[in-house]
C-alpha positions in Angstrom: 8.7 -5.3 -14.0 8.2 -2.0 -12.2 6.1 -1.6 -9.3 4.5 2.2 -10.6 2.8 2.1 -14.0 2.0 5.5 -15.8 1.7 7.0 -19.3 -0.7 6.7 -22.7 -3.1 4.2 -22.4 -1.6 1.7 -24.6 1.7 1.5 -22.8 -0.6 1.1 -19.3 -2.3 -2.1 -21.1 1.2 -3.5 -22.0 2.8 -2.8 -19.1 -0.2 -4.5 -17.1 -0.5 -7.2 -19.4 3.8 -8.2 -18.5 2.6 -8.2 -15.0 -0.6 -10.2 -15.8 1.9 -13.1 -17.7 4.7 -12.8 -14.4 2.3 -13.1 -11.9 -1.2 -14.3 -12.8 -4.4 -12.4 -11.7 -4.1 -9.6 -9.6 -5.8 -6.9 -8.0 -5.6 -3.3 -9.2 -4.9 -0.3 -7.0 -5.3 3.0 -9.0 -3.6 6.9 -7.7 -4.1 9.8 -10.3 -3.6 12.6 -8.0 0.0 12.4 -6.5 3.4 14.3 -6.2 1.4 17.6 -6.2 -0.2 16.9 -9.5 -2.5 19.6 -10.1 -6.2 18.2 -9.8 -7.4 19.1 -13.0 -5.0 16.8 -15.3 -5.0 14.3 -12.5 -9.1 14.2 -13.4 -8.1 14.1 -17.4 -6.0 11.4 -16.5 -8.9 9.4 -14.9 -11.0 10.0 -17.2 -8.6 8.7 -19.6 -7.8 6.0 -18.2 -11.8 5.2 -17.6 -12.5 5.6 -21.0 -9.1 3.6 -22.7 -8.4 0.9 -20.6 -10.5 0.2 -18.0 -12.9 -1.1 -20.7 -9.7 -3.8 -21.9 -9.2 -4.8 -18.2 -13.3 -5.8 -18.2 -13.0 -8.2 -20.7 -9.8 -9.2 -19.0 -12.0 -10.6 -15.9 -15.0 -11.9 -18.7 -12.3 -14.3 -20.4 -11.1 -15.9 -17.6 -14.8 -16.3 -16.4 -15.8 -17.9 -19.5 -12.3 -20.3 -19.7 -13.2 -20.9 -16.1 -16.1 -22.4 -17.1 -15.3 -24.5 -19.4 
């Protein structure tokens, strides 16, 4: 398990996911802009990343609510 996650969306969610079956819950700490990454594709990246799996990572927090629950 690596410590940096980056890439497409769908390797992020996988990657995330590993960690997520290691180590349980855990809290998310985000950096787009970094290593003199130009700020325009570190905003495409956010928004990306807003739009693809941020969304996943919701219902992420809704299931274990609802198990939770039970």
């Amino acid at each position: 398990m690596q410590a940096a996650i980056w890439g497409p969306p769908d390797r992020i969610l996988r990657e995330l996911e590993a960690r997520r079956g290691v180590i349980g819950e855990f809290e998310l700490n985000t950096a787009f802009r970094f290593g003199g990454l130009p700020f325009d594709l570190a905003e495409r990246s956010l928004k990306l990343f807003a739009k693809e799996v941020l969304p996943v990572l919701k219902t992420w927090n809704t299931q274990e609510t609802a198990h939770a629950a039970e």
